[in-house]
C-alpha positions as CSV (number, residue, x, y, z in Angstrom):
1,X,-10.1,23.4,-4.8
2,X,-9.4,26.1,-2.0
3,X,-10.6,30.0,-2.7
4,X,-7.1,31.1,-2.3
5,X,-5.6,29.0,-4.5
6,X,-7.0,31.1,-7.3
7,X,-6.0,34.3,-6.0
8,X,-3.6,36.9,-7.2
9,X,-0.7,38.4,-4.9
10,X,-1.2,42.0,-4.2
11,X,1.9,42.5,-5.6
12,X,1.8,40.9,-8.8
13,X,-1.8,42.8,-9.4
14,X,0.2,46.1,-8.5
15,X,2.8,44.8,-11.0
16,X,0.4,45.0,-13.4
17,X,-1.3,47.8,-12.7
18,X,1.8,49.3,-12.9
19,X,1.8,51.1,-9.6
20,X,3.7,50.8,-6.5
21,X,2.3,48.3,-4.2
22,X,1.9,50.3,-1.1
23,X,-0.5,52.6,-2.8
24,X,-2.5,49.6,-3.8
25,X,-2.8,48.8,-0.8
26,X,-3.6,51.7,0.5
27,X,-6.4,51.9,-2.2
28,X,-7.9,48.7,-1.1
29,X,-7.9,49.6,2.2
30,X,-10.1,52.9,2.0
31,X,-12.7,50.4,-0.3
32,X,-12.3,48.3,2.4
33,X,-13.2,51.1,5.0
34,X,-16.1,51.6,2.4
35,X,-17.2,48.2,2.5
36,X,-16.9,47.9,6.2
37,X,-19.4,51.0,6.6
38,X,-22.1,49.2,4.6
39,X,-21.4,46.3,5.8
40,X,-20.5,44.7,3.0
41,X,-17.8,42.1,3.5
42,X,-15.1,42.1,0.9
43,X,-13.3,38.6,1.3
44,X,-15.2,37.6,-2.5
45,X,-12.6,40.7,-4.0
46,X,-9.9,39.7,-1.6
47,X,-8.3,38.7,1.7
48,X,-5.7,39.9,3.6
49,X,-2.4,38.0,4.1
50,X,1.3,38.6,4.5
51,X,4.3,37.0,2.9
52,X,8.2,37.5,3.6
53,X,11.4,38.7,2.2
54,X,14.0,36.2,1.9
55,X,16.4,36.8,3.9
56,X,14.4,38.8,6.9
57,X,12.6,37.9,10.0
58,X,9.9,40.4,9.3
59,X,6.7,39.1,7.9
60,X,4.8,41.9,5.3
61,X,1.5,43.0,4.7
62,X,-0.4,41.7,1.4
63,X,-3.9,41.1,-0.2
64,X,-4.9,37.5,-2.1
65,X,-7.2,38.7,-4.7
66,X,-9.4,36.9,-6.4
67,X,-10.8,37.5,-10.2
68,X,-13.8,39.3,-9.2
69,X,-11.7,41.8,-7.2
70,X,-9.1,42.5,-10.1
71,X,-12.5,43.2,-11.9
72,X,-13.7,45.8,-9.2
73,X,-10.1,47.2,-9.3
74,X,-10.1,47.3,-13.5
75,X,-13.3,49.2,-13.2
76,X,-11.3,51.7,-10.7
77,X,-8.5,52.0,-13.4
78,X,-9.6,54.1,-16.6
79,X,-8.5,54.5,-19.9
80,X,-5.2,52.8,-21.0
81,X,-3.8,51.5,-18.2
82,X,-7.3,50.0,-17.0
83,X,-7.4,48.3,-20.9
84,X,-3.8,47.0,-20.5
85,X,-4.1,45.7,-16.7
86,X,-7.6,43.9,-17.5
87,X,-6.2,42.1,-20.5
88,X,-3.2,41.2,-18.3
89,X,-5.2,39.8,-15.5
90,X,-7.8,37.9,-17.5
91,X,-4.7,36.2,-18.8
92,X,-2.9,35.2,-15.9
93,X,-6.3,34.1,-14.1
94,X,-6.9,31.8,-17.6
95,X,-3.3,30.5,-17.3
96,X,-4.2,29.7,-13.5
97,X,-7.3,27.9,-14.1
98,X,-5.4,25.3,-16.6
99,X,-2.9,24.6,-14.3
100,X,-5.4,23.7,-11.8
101,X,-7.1,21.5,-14.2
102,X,-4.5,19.7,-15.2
103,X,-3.2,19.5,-11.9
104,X,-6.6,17.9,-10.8
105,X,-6.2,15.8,-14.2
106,X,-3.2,14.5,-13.1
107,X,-4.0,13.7,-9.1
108,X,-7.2,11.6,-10.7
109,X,-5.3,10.1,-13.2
110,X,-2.6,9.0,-10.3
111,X,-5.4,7.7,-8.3
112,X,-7.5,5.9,-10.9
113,X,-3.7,4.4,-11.5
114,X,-2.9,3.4,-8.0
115,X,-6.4,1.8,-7.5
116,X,-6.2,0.2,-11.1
117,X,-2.7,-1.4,-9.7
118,X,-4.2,-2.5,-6.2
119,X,-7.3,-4.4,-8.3
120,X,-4.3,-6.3,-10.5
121,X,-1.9,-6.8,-7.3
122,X,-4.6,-8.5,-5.2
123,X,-6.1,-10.8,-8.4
124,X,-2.5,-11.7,-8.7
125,X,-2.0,-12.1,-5.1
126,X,-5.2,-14.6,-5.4
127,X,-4.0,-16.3,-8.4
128,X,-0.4,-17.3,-7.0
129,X,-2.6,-18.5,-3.8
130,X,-4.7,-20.4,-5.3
131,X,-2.1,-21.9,-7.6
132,X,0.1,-22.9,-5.1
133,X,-3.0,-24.3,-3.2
134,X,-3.7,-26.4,-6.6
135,X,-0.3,-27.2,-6.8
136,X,0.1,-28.7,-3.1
137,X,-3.7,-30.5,-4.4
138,X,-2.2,-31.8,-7.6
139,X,1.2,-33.1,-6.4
140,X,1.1,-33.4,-2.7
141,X,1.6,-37.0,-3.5
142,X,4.8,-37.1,-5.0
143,X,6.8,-35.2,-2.2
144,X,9.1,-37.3,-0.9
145,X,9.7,-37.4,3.1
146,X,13.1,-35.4,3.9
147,X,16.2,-36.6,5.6
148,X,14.5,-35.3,8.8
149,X,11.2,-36.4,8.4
150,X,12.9,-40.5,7.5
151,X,15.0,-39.8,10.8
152,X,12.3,-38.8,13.1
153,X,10.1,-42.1,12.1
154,X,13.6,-44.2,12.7
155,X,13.9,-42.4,15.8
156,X,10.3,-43.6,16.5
157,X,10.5,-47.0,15.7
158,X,13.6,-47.5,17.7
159,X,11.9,-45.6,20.6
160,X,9.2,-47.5,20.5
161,X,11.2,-51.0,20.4
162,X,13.9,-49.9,23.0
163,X,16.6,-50.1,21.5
164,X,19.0,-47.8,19.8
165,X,20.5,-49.5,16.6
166,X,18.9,-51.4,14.1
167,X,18.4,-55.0,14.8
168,X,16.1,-57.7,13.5
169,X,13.0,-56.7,15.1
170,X,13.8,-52.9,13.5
171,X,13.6,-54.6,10.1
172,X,10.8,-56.5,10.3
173,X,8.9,-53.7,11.9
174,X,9.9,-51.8,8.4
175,X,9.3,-54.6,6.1
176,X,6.0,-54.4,7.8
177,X,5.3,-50.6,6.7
178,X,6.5,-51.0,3.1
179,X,4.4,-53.9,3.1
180,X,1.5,-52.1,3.8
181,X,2.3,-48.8,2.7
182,X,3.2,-50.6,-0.8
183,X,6.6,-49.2,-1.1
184,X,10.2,-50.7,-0.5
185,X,12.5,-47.7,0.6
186,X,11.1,-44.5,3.3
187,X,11.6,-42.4,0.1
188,X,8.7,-44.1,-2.0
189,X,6.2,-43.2,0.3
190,X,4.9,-39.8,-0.3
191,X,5.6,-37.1,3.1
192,X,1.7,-36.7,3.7
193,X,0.9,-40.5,3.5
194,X,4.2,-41.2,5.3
195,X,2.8,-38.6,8.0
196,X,-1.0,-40.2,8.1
197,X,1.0,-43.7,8.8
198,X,1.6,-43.1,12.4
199,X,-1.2,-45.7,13.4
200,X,0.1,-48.4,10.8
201,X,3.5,-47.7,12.0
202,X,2.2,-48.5,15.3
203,X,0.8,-51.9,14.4
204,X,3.5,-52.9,13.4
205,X,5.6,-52.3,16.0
206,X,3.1,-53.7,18.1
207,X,2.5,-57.0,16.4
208,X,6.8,-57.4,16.7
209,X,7.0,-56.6,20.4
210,X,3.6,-59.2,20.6
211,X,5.7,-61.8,19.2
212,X,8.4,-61.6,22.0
213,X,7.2,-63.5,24.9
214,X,6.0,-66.4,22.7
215,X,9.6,-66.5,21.6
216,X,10.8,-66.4,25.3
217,X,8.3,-69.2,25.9
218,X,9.7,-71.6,23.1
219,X,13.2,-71.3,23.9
220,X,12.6,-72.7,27.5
């Protein structure tokens, strides 16, 4: 909490002194001319400041005036008007100090809540990963390769074989894979095992392409 911001305007002390403020502040000045002599600073009764008039450019003289100065002043002030200002000023100072409090209530409640909601967003944030990680664990095996991934391994095969449509030798090279990859379409075979194939795929394209010079050889 900042000194001044349990302070009293000069004016709203005057107010309830009932006096005009320029003669409190003239008052304050000649105990500040006091104070200044003994060297005795005065900033613990109050500080000087200035505010403005809405409206104008011009910036005014004020004090900020703490509890213990109203006190100095109430002891300056005798007999009804001293009774009435020091009631009125023990109130306002007692009215201050709860909004500050529950100002400062609410700031720590609004932190303790924001913190409270960062611990629950990252343990949910930690949850959904690891679920999803569980879930790509659990059930990796039954996603299916896509349109894309079935036409890249075609693309392969083909590649591989030279050729650009489907002929004999591209079916036996994929009998071959279901064969060993124990499955009878591209869509059985589950995308990671599909994608871990690559060397089966191979050996099977290799053992086709092996099989074409013997099969030059015969027919001559």
């Amino acid at each position: 909490m900042k000194e001044l911001e349990n302070r009293l305007s000069s004016r709203e002390v005057a107010e309830m002194m009932e006096v005009e403020h320029k003669h409190l502040l003239r008052k304050i000045e000649r105990i500040n001319e006091d104070f200044t002599k003994s060297n005795i600073g005065f900033s613990k009764y109050w500080a000087e400041s200035t505010y403005k008039v809405e409206g104008q450019l011009r910036e005014y003289k004020e004090y900020k005036i703490s509890k213990r100065g109203c006190e100095f002043l109430a002891h300056k002030t005798t007999g009804e008007k001293g009774n009435l200002f020091t009631d009125k000023y023990m109130d306002r100072f007692e009215n201050m100090k709860e909004v500050i409090t529950n100002n400062q209530l609410q700031i720590q409640n609004s932190e303790i809540t924001k913190q409270i909601a960062e611990i629950v967003q990252a343990q949910l944030n930690q949850n959904f990963e690891n679920c999803i990680t569980n879930v790509d664990n659990k059930y990796s095996q039954y996603i299916r390769p896509t349109a894309l991934s079935k036409t890249q391994i075609v693309r392969y095969i083909k590649g591989r074989l030279g050729i650009e449509k489907a002929n004999d030798e591209y079916e036996l090279v994929k009998r071959r894979i279901m064969i060993s990859l124990g499955a009878k379409h591209w869509q059985d075979i589950p995308i990671e095992k599909l994608q871990a194939s690559l060397r089966v795929i191979d050996e099977c394209i290799d053992m086709i392409k092996k099989d074409r010079p013997y099969q030059q050889q015969t027919m001559f």
